[in-house]
Each structure stands twice: as C-alpha cells, then as structure tokens.
C-alpha positions as CSV (number, residue, x, y, z in Angstrom):
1,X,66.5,-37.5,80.4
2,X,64.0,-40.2,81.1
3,X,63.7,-40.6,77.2
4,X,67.1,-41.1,76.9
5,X,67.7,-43.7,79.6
6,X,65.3,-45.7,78.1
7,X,66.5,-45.6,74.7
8,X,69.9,-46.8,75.8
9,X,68.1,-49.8,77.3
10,X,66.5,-50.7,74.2
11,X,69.5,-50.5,72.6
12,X,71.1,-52.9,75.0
13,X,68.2,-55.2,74.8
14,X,68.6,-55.3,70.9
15,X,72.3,-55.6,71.6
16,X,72.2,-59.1,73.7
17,X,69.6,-60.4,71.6
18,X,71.7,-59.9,68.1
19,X,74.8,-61.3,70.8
20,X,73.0,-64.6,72.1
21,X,71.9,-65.2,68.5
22,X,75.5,-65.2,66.9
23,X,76.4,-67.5,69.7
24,X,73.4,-69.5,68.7
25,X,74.6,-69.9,65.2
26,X,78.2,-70.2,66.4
27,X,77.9,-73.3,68.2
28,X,75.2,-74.9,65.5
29,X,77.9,-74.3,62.9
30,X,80.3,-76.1,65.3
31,X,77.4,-79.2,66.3
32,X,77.8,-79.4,62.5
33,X,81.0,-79.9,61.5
34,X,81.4,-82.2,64.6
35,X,78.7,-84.2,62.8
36,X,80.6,-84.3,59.9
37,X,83.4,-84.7,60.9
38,X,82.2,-87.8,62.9
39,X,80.3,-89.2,59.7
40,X,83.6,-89.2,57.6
41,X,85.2,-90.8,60.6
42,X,82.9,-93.6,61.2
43,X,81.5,-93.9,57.7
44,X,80.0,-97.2,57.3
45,X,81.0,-98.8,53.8
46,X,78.8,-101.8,52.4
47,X,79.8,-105.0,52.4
48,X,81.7,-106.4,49.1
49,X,80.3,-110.1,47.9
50,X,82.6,-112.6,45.8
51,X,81.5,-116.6,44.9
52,X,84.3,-118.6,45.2
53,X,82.7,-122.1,44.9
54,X,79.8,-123.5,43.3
55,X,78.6,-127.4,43.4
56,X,76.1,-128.9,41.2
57,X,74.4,-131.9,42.7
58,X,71.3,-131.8,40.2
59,X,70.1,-129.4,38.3
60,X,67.6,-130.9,35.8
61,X,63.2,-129.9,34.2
62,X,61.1,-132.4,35.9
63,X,57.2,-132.1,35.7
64,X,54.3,-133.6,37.8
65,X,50.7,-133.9,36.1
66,X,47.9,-134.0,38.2
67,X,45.9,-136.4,35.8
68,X,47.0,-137.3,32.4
69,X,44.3,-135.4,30.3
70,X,45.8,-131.4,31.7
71,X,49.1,-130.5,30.6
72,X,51.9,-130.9,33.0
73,X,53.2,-127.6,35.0
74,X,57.2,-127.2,33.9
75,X,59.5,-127.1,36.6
76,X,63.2,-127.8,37.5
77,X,64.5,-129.8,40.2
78,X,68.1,-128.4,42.0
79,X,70.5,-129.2,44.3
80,X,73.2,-126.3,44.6
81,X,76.0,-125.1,46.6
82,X,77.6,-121.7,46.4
83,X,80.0,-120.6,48.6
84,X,80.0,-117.1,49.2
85,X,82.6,-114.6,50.7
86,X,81.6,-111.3,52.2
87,X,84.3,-108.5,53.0
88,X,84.1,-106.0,55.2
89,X,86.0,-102.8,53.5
90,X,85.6,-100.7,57.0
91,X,88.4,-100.1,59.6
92,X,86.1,-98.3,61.7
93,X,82.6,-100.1,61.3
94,X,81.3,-103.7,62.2
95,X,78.6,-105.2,59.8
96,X,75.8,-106.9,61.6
97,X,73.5,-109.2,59.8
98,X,69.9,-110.5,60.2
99,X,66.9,-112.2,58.4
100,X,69.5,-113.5,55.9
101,X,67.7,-115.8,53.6
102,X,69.5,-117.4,50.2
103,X,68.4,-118.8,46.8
104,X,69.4,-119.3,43.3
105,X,67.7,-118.2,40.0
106,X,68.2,-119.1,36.7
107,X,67.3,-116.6,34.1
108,X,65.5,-114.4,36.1
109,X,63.6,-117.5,37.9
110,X,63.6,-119.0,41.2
111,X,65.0,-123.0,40.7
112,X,65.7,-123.3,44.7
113,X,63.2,-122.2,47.1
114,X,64.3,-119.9,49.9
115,X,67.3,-120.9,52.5
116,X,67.5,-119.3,55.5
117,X,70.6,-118.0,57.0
118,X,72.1,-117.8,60.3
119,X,72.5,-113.8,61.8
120,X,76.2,-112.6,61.6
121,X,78.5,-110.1,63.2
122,X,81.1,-109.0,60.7
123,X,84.2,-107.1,62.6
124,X,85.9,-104.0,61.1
125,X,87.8,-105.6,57.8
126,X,87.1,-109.1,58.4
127,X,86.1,-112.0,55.7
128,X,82.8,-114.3,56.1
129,X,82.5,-117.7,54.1
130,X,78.9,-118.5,53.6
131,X,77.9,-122.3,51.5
132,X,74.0,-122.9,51.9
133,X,73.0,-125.9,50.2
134,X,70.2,-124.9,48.2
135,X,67.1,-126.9,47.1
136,X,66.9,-130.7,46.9
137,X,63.3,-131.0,47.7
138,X,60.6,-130.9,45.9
139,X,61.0,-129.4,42.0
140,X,60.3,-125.4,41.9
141,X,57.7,-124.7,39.2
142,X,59.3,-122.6,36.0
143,X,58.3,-121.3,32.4
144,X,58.3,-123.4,29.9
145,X,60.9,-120.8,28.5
146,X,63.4,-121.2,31.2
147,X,62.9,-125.4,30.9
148,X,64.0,-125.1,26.9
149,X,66.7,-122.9,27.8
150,X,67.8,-125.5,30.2
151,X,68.0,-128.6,28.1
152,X,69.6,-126.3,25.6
153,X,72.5,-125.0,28.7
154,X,72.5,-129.1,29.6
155,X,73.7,-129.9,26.0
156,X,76.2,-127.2,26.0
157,X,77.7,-128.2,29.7
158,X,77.4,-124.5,31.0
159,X,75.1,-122.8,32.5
160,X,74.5,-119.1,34.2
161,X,72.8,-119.5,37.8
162,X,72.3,-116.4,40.2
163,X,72.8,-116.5,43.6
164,X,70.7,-114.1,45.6
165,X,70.7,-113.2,49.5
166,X,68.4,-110.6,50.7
167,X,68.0,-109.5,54.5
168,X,69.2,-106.5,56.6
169,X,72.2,-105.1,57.8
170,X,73.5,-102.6,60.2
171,X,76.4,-100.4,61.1
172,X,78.0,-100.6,64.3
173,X,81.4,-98.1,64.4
174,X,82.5,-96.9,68.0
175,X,79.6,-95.1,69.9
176,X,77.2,-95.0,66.9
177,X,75.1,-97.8,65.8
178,X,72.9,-96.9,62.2
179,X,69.2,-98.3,61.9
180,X,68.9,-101.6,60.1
181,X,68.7,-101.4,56.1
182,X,67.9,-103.8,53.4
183,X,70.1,-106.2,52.4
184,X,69.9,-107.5,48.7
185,X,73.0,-109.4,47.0
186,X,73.2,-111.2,43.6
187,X,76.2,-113.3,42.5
188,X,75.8,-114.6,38.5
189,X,78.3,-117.3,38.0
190,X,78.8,-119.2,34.9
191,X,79.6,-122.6,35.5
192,X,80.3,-126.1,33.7
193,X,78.4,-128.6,34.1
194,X,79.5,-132.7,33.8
195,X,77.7,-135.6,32.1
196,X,75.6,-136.4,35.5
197,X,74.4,-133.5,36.2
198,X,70.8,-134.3,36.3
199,X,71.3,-137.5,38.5
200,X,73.9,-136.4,40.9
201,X,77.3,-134.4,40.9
202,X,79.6,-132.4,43.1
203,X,82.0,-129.6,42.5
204,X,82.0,-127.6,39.1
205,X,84.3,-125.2,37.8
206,X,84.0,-121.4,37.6
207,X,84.0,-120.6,33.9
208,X,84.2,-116.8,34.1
209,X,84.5,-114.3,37.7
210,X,81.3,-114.3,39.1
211,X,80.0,-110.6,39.4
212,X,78.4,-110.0,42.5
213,X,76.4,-106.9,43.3
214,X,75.6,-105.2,46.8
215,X,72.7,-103.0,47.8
216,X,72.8,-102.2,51.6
C-alpha cells in the first residue's frame, strides 16, 4: 500500500512538472509573436536621400610648391553647395540624427574637406532640406590623375561630384527607441559647369537625376 501511495506521487510530481513546462513554452511562444508583431508594427525604415540643388562657386587644380627645385603636390581648390533632401518613409518611426558631417569627392577623392552638420529630429514621414557650403579654404591635395581628369571635365563643361554624409541615426517609434547606427549617404550628381567656373560661379544645372544611396 505504502508502495503504491508513493508511486502515485511520483507520478503527480512528473505530472506538474511536464504541466508548468507547457505553460512555460506557451507563454514564450506568446512573448514572441508579441515581439514580432511589435517589430512589424514599429519597423523603422531608413531614410531615402535626393540632391535637388547643386552650386559651383569654384571648382579648379591649384598647386603650392614648397621651393622651386621639388615638384609641386597636385590639388584642387572648391567651393560647393548641394542641397540635399532626406525623407522619412515611416508613419510609425522618427529619425534622429547625430555626428552628421558632409563632403564632396570627385572620382573617388576628397576635393572639400569635412563639414559638419547640425543633429536632427526627423518626425514620422517628414522631409529635411540640408545645403552645406562645402570647401573654400585652403586647396585639398589630389592625384595627379584626378587633376588631368579635371581639366579634361573643365573643357567639357560637366563634371560628376559625389556628395557624401556619414554619421549615425536612430529609431524612435512609440515606446521603443533602437541603438544608434551608422549613417553613410552618397549622392553622385552630374552637373554643368559655366565659363567661370574656376574664378567664381553660382547655381548649375542637374544634367542627369542624382542617385543617392543610404546605408543606416
């Protein structure tokens, strides 16, 4: 009898264990679709980048010797504007910028060196206009590759610049907030370029849509 009593308590024991473990798993298989549910919710979606102006003030080679018997260092003196529009695809999320800094490149090369940015908040579907003047100080040392290809561009009144913003972002949508992430946009425009462009200029059209590139 004792025997018996005692195997019916094992079994119950077994029993409540096997029981608090499917209600274990139950509400872990609940906690997750929750989870998911929330992410497809509140889904942050990067920010889309256009150029929509560009300005040429000067963009021309200029060198600097240090004495006349070494060769001179090539390098190209610039004066840009760009202005650039960021879009915010989310109806749930807020884009929050920070450590935005901005230059421009031309053929893989850095003509301007960096500008920094102010931080942004970016609501839920909302449009920010960005137009950093870029360079105008002292010339940015180049290849002798990219100063060729720039008289060559100069003759040809066009030329393909790239405008590139790197920092971090982060999500903010309802309750949830994400960590911050890197930020790295580049915006290649083709643009035309007038007679004075290496003494002083303004405004230049767009030849072709500038394709602009995100990574957040």
């Amino acid at each position: 009898m004792e025997k018996l009593k005692k195997h019916l308590c094992e079994l119950h024991r077994g029993g409540g264990g096997r029981l608090l473990a499917t209600y274990l798993l139950a509400a872990a298989v609940v906690a997750g679709v929750l989870a998911l549910a929330l992410l497809l919710v509140y889904r942050p979606m990067k920010p889309q980048a256009s150029v929509a102006r560009a300005a040429v003030f000067r963009l021309a080679s200029a060198t600097a010797a240090n004495n006349s018997s070494a060769p001179a260092p090539y390098a190209v003196s610039a004066s840009l504007q760009f202005t650039l529009l960021l879009h915010n695809p989310s109806d749930r999320a807020a884009v929050l910028y920070d450590g935005l800094l901005a230059y421009a490149s031309y053929r893989g090369e850095p003509v301007t060196p960096p500008a920094q940015l102010p931080a942004l908040v970016q609501e839920r579907g909302a449009d920010v206009a960005l137009s950093p003047v870029l360079g105008g100080g002292a010339p940015v040392p180049v290849s002798a590759d990219a100063v060729r290809a720039l008289a060559a561009d100069g003759a040809a009144r066009r030329v393909q610049l790239r405008l590139v913003v790197v920092g971090r972002v982060r999500y903010r949508a309802g309750p949830f907030r994400t960590g911050w992430r890197d930020l790295y946009v580049r915006c290649d425009a083709i643009v035309g370029l007038g007679v004075n462009a290496s003494a002083g200029g303004g405004d230049v059209p767009l030849l072709e849509y500038p394709r602009c590139a995100v990574d957040a």
